[in-house]
C-alpha positions as CSV (number, residue, x, y, z in Angstrom):
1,X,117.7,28.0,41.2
2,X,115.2,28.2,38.4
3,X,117.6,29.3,36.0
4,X,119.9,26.4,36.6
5,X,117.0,24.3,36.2
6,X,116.0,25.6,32.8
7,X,119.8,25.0,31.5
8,X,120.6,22.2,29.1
9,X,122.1,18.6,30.9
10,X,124.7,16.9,29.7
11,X,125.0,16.6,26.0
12,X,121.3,15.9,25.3
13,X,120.2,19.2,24.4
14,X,117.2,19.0,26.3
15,X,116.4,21.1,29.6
16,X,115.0,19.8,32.7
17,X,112.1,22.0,31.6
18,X,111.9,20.4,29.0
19,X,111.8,16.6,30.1
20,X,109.6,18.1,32.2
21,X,107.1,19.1,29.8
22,X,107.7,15.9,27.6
23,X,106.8,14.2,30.7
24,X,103.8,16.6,31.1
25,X,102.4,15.4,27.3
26,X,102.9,11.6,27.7
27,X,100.8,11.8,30.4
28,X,98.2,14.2,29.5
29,X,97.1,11.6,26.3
30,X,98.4,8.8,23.8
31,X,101.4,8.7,22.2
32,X,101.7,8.1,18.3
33,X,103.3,5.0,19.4
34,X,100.4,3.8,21.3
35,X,98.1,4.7,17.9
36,X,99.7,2.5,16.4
37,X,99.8,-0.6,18.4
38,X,96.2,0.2,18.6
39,X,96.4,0.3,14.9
40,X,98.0,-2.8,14.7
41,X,95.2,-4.7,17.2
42,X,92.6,-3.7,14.7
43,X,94.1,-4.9,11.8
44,X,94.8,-8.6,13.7
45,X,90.6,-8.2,14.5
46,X,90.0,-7.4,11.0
47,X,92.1,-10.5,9.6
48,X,90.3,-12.7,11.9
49,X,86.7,-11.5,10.9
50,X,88.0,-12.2,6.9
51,X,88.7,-16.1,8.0
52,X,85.5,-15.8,10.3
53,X,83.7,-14.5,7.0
54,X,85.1,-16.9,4.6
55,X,85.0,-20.2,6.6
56,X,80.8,-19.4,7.8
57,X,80.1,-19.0,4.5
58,X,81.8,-22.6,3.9
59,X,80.1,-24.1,7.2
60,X,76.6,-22.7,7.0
61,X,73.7,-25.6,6.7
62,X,70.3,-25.7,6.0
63,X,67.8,-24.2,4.0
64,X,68.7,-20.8,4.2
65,X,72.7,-22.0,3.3
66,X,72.5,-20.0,0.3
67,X,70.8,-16.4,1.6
68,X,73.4,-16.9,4.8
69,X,76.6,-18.1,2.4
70,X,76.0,-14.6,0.5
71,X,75.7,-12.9,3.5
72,X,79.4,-14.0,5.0
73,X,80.8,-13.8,1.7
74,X,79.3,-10.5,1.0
75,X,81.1,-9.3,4.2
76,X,84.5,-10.1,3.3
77,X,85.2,-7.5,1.2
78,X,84.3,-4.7,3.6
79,X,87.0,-6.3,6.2
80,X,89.4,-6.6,3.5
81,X,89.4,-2.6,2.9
82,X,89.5,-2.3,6.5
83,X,92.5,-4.2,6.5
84,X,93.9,-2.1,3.6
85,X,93.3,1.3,5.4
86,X,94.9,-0.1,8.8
87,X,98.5,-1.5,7.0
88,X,98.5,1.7,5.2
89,X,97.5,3.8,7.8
90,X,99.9,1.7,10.3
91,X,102.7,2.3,7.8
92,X,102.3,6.2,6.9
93,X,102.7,7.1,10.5
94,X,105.9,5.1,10.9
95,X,104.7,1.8,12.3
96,X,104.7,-1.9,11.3
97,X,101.8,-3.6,10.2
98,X,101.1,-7.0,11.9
99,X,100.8,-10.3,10.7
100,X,99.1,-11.3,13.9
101,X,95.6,-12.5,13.7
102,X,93.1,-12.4,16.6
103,X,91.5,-15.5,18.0
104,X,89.0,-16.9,15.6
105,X,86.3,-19.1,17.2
106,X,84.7,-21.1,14.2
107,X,81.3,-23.2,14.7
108,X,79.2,-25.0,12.7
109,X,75.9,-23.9,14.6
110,X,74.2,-21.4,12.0
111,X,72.5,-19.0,14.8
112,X,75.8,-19.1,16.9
113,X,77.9,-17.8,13.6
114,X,75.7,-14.6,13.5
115,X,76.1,-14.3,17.3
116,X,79.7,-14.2,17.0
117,X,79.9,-11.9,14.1
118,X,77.9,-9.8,16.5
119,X,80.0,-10.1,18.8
120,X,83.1,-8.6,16.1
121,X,81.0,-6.2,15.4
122,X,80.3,-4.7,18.4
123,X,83.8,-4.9,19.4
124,X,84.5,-3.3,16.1
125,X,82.9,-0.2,16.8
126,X,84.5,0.5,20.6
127,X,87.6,-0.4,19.1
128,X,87.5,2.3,16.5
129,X,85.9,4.9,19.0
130,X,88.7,4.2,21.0
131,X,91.0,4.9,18.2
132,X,89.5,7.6,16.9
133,X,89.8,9.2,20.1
134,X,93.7,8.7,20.5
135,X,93.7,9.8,16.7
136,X,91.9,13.3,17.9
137,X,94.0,13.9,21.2
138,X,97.2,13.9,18.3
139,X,95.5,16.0,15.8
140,X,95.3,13.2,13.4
141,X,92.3,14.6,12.2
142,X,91.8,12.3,9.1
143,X,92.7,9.5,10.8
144,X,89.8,10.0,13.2
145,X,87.1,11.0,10.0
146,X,88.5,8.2,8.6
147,X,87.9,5.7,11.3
148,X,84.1,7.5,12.0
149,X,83.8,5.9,8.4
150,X,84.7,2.8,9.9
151,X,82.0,3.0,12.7
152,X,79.6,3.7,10.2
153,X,80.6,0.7,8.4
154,X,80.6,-1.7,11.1
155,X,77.8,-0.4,12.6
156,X,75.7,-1.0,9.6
157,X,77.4,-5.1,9.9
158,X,76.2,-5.4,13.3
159,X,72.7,-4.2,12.5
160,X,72.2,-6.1,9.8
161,X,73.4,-9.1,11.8
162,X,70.9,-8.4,14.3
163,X,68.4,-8.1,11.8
164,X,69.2,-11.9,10.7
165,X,69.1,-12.7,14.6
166,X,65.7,-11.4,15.3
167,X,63.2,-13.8,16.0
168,X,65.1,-16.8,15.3
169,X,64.3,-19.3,17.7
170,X,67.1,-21.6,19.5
């Protein structure tokens, strides 16, 4: 009975021990299909924190405007190389970039702008642990260097946002 079992079905050229083991795989970790959707959720984050970035530094008041306007528009650069990496990383392993943007919530509340860049930020980083962590379970091993850079990047945004948030009073 095992021998019929390892014989090829029909015209797929596949055993049932080899379903089986394909079976065995998609199970045991992510897909390179699922990379890529995950890809393509970052790069919809990282559009959203570009318009986030470019319409603060527009909305900020007050009499820091200035020190906070370079701060936002300072930060758009970074998220447009993010967005850079993700199409063309999307795109070398086979996918589709989106043209999907996350939700962007937009105020014109000065503290609550740094909160929600926070917020990004933070969401950012688990994000990009998660995806490095799909990237290593498929021996993308650049991929996953290459998105510890991106940690270390927004890392270094949500500490400096928290640095802007400390001891200001509501």
């Amino acid at each position: 009975m095992a021998k019929a079992e390892g014989k090829k079905k029909g015209g797929t050229g596949r055993t049932k021990d080899d379903e089986r083991a394909a079976a065995g795989r998609a199970k045991a970790g992510p897909s390179k299909r699922d990379l890529i959707a995950g890809l393509n959720e970052d790069l919809s984050w990282e559009f959203g924190a570009v318009i986030a970035y470019r319409l603060f530094a527009s909305l900020c008041s007050g009499p820091y405007r200035q020190e906070m306007r370079q701060f936002f528009e300072a930060e758009i650069p970074d998220e447009l190389q993010h967005t850079q990496f993700l199409a063309d990383k999307i795109v070398a392993l086979g996918g589709h970039p989106t043209t999907s943007v996350a939700p962007v919530e937009i105020t014109t509340d000065n503290r609550r702008m740094f909160e929600l860049s926070l917020k990004t930020e933070r969401s950012a980083v688990r994000r990009y642990h998660e995806r490095a962590a799909q990237a290593d379970a498929l021996g993308e091993t650049g991929l996953r260097i290459q998105l510890e850079n991106l940690i270390v990047d927004e890392t270094t945004h949500a500490e400096e946002i928290e640095r802007f948030l400390t001891n200001w009073k509501r």
